[in-house]
Structures are given as structure tokens and as C-alpha cells.
N, CA, C, O and CB atoms as a CASP TS submission, in Angstrom:
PFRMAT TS
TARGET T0000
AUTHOR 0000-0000-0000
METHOD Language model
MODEL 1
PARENT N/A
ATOM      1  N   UNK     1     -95.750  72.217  48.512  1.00  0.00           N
ATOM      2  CA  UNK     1     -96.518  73.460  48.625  1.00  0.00           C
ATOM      3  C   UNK     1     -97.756  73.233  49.494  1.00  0.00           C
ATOM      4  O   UNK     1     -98.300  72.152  49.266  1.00  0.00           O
ATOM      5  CB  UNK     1     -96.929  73.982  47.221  1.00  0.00           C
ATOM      6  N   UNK     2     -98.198  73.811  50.213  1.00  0.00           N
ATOM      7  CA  UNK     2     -99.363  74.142  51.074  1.00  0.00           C
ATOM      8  C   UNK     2    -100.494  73.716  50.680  1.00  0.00           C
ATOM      9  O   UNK     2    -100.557  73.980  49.480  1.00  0.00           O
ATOM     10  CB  UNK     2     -99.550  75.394  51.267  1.00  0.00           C
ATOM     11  N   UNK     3    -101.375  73.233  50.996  1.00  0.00           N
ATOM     12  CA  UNK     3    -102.324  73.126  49.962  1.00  0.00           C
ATOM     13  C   UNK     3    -103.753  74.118  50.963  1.00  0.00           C
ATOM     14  O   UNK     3    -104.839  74.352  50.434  1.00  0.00           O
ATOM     15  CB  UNK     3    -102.627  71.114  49.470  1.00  0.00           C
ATOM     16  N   UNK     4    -103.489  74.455  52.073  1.00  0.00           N
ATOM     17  CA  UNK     4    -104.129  75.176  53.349  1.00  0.00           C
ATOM     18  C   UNK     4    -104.330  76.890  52.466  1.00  0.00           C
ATOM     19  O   UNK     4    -103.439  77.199  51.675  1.00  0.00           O
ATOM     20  CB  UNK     4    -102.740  75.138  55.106  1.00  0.00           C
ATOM     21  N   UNK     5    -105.354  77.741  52.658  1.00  0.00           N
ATOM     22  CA  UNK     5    -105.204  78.922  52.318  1.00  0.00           C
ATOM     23  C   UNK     5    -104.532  79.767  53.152  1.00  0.00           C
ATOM     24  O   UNK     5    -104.794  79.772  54.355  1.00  0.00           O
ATOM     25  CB  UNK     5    -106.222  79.342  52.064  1.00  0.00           C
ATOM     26  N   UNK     6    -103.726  80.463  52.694  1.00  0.00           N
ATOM     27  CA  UNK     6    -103.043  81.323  53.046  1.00  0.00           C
ATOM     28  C   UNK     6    -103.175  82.355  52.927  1.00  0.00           C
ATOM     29  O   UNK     6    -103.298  82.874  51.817  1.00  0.00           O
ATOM     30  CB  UNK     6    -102.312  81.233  52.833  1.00  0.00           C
ATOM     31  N   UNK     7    -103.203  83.280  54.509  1.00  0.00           N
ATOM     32  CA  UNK     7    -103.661  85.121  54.333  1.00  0.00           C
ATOM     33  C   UNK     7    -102.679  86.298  54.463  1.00  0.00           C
ATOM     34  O   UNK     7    -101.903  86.037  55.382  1.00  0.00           O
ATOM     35  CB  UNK     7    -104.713  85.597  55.530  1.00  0.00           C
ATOM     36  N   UNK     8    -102.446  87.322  53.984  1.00  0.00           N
ATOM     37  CA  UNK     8    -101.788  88.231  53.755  1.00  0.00           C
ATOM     38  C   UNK     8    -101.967  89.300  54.577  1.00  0.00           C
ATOM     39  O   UNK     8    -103.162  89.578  54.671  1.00  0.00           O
ATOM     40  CB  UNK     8    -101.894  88.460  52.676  1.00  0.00           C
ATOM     41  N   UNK     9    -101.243  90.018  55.217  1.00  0.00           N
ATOM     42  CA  UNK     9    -101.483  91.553  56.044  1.00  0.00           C
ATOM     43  C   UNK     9    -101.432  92.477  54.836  1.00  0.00           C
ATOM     44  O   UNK     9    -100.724  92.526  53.830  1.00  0.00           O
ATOM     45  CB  UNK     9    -100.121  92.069  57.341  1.00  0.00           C
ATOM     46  N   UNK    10    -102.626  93.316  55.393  1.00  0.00           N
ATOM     47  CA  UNK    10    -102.011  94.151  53.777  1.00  0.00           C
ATOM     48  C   UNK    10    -101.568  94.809  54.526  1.00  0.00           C
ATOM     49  O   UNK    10    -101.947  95.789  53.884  1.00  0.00           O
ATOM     50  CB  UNK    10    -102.886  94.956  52.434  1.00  0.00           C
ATOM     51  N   UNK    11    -100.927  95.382  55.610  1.00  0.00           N
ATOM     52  CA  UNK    11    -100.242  96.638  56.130  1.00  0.00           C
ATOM     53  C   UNK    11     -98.474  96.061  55.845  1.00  0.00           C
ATOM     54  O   UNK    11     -97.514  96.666  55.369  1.00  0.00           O
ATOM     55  CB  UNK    11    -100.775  97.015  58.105  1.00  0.00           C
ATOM     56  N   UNK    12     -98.598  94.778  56.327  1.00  0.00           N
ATOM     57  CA  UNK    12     -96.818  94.585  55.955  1.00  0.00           C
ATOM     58  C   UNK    12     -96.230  93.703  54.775  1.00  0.00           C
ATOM     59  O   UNK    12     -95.094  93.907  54.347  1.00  0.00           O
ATOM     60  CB  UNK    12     -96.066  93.856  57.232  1.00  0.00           C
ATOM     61  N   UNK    13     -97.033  92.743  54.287  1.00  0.00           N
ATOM     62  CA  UNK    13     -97.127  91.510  53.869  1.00  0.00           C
ATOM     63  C   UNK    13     -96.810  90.408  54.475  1.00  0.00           C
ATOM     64  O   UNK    13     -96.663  89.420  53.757  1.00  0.00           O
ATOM     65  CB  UNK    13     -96.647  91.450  53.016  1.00  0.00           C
ATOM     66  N   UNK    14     -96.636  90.278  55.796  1.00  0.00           N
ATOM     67  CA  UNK    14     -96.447  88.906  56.188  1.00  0.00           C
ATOM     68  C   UNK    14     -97.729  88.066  56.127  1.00  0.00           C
ATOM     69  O   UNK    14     -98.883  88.493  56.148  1.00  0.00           O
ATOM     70  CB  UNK    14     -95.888  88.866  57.561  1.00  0.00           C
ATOM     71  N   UNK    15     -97.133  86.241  56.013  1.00  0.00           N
ATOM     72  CA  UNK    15     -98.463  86.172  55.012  1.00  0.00           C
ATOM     73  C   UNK    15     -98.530  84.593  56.044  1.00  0.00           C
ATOM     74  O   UNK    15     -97.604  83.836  56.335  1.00  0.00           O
ATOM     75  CB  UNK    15     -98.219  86.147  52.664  1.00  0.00           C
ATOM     76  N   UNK    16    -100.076  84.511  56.426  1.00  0.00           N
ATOM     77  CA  UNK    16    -100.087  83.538  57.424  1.00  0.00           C
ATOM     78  C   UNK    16    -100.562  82.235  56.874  1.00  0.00           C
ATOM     79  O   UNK    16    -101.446  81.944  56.068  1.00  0.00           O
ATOM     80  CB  UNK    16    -100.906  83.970  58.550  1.00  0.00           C
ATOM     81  N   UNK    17     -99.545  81.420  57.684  1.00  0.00           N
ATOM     82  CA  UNK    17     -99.732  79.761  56.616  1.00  0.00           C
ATOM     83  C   UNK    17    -100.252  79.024  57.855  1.00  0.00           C
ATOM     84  O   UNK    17     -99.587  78.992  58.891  1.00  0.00           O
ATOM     85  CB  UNK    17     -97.901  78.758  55.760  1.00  0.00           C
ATOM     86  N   UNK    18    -101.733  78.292  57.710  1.00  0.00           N
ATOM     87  CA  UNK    18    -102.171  77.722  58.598  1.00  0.00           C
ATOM     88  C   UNK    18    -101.306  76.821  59.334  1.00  0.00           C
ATOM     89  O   UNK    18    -101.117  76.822  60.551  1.00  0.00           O
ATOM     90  CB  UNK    18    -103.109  77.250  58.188  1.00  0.00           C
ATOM     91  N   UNK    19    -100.702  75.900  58.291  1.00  0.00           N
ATOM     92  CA  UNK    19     -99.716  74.943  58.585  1.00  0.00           C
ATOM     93  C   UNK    19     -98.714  75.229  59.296  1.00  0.00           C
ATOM     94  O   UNK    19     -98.153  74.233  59.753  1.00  0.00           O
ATOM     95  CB  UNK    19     -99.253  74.481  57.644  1.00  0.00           C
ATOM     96  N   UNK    20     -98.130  76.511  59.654  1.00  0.00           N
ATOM     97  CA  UNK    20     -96.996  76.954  60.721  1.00  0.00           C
ATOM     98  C   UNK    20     -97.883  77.453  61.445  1.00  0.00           C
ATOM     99  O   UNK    20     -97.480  77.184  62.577  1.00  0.00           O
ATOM    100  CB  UNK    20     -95.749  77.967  60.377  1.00  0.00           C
ATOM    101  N   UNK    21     -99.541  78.418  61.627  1.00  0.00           N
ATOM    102  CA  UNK    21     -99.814  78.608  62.770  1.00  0.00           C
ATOM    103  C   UNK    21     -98.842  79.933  63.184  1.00  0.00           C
ATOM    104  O   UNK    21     -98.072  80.250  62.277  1.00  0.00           O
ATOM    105  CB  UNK    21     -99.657  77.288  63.512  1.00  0.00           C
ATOM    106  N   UNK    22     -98.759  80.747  64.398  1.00  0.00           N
ATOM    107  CA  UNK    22     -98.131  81.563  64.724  1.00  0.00           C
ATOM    108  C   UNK    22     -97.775  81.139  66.377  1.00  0.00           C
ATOM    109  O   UNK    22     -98.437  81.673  67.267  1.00  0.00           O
ATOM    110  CB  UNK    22     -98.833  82.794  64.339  1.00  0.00           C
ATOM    111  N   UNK    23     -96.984  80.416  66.624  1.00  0.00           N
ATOM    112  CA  UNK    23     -97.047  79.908  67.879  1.00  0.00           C
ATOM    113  C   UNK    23     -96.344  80.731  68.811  1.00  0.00           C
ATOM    114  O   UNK    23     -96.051  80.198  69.881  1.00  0.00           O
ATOM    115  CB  UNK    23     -96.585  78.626  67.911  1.00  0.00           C
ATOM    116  N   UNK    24     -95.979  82.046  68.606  1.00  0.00           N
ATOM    117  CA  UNK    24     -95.622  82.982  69.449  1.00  0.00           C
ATOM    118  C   UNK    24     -96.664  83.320  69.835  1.00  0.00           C
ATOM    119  O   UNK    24     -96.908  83.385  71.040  1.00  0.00           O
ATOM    120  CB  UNK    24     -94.901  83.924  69.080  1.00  0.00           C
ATOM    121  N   UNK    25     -97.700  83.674  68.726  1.00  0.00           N
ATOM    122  CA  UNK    25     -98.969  84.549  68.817  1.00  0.00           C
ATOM    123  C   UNK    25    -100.354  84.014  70.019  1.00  0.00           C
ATOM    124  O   UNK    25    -101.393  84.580  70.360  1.00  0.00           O
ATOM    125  CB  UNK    25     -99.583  84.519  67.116  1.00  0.00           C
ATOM    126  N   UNK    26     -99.580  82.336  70.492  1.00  0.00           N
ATOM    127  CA  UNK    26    -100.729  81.667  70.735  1.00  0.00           C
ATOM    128  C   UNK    26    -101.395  80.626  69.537  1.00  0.00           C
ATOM    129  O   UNK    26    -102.246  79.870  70.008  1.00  0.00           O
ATOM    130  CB  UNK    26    -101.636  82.747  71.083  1.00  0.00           C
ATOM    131  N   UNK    27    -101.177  80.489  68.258  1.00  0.00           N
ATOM    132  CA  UNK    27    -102.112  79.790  67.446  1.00  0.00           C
ATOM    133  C   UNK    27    -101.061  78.846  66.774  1.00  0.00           C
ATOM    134  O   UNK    27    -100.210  79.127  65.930  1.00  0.00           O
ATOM    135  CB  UNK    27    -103.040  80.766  66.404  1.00  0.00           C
ATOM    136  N   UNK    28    -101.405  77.403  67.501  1.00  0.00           N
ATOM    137  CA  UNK    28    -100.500  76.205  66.919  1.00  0.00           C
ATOM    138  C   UNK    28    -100.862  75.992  65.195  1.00  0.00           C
ATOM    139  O   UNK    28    -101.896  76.307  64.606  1.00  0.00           O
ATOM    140  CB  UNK    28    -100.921  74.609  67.885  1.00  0.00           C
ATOM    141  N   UNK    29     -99.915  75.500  64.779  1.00  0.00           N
ATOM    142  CA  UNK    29     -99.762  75.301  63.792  1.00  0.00           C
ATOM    143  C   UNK    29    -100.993  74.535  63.247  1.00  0.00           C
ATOM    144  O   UNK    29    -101.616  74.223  64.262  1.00  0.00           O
ATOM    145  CB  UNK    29     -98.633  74.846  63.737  1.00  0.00           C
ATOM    146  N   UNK    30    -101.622  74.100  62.232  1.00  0.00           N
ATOM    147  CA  UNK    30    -102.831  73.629  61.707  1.00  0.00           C
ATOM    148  C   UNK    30    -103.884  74.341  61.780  1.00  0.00           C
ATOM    149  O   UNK    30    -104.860  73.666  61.454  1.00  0.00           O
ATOM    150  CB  UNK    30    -103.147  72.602  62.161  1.00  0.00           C
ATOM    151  N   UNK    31    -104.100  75.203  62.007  1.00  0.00           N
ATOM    152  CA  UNK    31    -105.034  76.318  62.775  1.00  0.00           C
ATOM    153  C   UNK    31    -105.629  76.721  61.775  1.00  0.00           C
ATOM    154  O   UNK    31    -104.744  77.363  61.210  1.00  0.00           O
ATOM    155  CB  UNK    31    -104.413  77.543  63.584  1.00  0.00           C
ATOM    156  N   UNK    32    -106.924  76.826  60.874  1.00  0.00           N
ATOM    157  CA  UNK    32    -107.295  77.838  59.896  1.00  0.00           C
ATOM    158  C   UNK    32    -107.480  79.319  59.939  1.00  0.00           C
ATOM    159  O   UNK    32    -107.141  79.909  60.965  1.00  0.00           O
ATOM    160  CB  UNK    32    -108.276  77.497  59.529  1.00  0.00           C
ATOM    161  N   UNK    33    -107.782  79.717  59.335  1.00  0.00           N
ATOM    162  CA  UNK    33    -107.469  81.516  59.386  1.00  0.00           C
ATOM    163  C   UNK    33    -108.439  81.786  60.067  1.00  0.00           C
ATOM    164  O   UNK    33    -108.356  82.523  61.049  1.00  0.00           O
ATOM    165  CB  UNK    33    -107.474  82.545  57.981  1.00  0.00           C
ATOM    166  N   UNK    34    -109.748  81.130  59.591  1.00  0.00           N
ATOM    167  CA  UNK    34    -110.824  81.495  60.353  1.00  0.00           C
ATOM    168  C   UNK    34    -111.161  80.812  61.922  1.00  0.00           C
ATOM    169  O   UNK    34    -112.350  80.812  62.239  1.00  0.00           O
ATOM    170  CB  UNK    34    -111.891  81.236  59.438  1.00  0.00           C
ATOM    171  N   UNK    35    -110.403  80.371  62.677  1.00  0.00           N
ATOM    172  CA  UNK    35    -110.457  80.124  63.886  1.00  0.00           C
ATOM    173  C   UNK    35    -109.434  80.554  64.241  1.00  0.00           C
ATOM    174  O   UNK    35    -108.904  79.925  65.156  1.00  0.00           O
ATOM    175  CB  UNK    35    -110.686  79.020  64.249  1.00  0.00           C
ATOM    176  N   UNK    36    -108.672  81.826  63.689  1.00  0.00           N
ATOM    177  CA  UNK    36    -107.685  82.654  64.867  1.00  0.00           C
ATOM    178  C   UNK    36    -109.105  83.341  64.882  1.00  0.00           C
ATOM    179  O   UNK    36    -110.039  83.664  64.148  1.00  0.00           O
ATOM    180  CB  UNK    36    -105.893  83.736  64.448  1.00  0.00           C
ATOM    181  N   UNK    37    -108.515  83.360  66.653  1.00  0.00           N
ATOM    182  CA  UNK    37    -109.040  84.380  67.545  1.00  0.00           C
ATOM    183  C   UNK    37    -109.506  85.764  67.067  1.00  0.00           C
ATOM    184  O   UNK    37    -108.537  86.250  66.484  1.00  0.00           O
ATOM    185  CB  UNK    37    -108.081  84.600  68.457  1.00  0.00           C
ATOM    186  N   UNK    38    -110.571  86.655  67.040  1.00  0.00           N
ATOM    187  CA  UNK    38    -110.323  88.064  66.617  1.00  0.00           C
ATOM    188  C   UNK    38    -109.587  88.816  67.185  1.00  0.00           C
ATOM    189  O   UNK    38    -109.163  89.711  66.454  1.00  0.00           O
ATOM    190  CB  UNK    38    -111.232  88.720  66.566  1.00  0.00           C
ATOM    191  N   UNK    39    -109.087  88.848  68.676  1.00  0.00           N
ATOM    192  CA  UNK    39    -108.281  89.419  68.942  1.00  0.00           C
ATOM    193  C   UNK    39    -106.940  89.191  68.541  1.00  0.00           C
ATOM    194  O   UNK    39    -106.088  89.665  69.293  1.00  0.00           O
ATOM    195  CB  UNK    39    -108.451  89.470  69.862  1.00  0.00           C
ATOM    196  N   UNK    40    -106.480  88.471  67.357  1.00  0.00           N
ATOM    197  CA  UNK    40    -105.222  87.780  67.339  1.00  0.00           C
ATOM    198  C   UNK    40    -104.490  89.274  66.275  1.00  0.00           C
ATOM    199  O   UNK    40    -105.433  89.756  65.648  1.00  0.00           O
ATOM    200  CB  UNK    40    -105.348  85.809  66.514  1.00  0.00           C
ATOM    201  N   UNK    41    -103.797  89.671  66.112  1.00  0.00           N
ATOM    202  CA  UNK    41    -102.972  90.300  65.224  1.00  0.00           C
ATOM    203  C   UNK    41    -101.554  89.996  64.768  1.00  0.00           C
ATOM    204  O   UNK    41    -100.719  89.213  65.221  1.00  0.00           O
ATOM    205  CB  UNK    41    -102.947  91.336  65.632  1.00  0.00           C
ATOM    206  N   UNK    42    -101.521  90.826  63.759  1.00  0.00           N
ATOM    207  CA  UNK    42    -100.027  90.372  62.742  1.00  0.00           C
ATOM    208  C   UNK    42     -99.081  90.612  64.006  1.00  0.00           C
ATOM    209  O   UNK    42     -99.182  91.467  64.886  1.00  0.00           O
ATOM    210  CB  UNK    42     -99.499  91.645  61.022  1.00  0.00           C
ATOM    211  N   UNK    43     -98.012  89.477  63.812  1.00  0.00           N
ATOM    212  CA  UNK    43     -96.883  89.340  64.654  1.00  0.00           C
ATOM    213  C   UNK    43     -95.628  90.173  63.922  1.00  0.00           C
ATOM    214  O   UNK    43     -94.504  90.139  64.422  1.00  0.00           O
ATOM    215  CB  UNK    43     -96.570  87.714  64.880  1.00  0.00           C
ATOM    216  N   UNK    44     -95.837  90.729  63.012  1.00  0.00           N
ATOM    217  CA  UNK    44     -94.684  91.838  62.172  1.00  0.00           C
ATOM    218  C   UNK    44     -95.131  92.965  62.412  1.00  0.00           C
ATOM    219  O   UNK    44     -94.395  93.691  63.080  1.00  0.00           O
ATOM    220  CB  UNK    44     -94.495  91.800  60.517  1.00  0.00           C
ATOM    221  N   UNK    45     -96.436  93.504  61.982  1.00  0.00           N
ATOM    222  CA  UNK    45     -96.715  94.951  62.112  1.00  0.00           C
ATOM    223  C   UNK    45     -97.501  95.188  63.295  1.00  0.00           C
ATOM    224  O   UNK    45     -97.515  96.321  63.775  1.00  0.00           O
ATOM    225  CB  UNK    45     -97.428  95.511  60.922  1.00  0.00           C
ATOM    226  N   UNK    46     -98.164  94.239  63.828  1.00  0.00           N
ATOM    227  CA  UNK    46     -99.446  94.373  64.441  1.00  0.00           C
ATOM    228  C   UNK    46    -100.925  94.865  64.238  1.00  0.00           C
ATOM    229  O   UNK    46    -101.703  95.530  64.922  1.00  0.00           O
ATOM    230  CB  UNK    46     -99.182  94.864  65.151  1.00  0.00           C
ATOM    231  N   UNK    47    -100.979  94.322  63.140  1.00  0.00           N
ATOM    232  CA  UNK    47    -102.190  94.786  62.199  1.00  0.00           C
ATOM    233  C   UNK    47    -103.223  94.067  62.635  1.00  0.00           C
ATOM    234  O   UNK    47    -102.847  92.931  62.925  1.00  0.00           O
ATOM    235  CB  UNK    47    -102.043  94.565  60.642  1.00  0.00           C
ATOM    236  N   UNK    48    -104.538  94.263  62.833  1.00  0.00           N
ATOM    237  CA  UNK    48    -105.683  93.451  63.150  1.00  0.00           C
ATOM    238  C   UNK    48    -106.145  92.400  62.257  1.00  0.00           C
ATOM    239  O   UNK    48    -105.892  92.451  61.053  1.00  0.00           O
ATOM    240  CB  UNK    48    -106.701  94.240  63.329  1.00  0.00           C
ATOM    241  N   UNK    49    -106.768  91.507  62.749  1.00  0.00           N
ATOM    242  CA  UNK    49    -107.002  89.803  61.770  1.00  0.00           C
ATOM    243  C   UNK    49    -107.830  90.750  60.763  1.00  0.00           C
ATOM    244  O   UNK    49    -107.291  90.717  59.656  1.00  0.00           O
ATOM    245  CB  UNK    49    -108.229  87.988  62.709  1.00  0.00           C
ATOM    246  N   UNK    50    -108.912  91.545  60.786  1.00  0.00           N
ATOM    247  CA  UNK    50    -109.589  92.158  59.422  1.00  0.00           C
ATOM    248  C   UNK    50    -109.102  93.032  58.338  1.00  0.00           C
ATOM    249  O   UNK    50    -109.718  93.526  57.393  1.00  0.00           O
ATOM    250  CB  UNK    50    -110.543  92.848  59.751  1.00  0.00           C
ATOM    251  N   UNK    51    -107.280  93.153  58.841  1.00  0.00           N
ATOM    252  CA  UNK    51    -106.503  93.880  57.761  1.00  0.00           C
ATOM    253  C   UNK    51    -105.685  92.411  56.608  1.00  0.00           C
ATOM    254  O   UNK    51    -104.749  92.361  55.811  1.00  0.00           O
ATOM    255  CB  UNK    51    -105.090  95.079  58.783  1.00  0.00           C
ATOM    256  N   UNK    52    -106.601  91.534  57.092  1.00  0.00           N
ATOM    257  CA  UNK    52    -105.648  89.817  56.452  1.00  0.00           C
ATOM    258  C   UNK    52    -106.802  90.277  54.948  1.00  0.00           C
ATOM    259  O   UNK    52    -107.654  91.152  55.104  1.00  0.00           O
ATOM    260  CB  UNK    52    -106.159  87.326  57.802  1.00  0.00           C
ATOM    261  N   UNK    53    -106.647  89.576  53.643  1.00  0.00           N
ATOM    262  CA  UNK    53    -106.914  89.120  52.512  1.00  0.00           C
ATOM    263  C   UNK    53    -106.342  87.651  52.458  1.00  0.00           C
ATOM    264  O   UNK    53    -105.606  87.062  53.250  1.00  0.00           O
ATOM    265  CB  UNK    53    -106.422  90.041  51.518  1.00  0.00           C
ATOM    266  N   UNK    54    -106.885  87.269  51.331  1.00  0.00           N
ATOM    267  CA  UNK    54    -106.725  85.715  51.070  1.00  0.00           C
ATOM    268  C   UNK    54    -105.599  86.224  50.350  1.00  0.00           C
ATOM    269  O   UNK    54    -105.661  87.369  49.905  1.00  0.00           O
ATOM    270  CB  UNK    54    -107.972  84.663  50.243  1.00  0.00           C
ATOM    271  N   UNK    55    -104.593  85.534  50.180  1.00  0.00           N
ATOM    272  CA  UNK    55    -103.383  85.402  49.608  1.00  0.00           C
ATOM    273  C   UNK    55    -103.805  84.449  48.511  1.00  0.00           C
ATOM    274  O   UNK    55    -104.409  83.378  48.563  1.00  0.00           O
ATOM    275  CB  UNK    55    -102.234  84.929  50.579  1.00  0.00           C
ATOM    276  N   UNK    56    -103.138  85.396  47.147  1.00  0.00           N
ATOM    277  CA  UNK    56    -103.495  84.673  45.855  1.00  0.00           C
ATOM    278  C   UNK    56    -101.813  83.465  45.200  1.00  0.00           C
ATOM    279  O   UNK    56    -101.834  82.480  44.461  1.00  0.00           O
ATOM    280  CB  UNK    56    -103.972  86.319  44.515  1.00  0.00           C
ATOM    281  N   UNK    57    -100.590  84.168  45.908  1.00  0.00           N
ATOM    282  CA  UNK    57     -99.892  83.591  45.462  1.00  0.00           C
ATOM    283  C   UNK    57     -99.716  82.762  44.781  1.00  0.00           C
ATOM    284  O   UNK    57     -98.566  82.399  44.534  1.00  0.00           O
ATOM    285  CB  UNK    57     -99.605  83.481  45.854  1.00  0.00           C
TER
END
């Protein structure tokens, strides 16, 4: 299990794991939430980084 925090879209739920990173998006894997880019958005809905929450899972 992850031990990295993990953030949630609340528009779709896809839920971003530092450790995979979004490397379509531009952001290699290891990446914390808080050093994506602000311009970066959800790669499912296209929701903006300030529609993310901390994922409680």
C-alpha cells in the first residue's frame, strides 16, 4: 500500500497516487500533489488541481 497521500477529484473520483504520477499529464511518477503544476488537471474529467481533496481511503 502507498504510504504517499493520495488526492481525489471530487467531480469524477479519479484519485491521484503520487507514486504513479500522471505521465500523460506531464507529472512523473514520485511527484507530490503539491508540486503538480496549477495548471495541471484531472486526466478523466478535466477538473482543475483545486477540485482534488485529500483522499481518506
Amino acid at each position: 500500500m502507498s504510504e504517499a497521500q493520495q488526492w481525489i477529484c471530487e467531480s469524477c473520483g479519479f484519485i491521484y497516487d503520487p507514486e504513479e504520477g500522471d505521465p500523460d499529464g506531464g507529472v512523473p511518477g514520485g511527484t507530490p500533489f503539491e508540486e503538480i503544476p496549477d495548471d495541471w488537471f484531472c486526466p478523466v474529467c478535466g477538473a482543475r488541481k483545486k477540485d482534488f481533496s485529500i483522499y481518506e481511503g
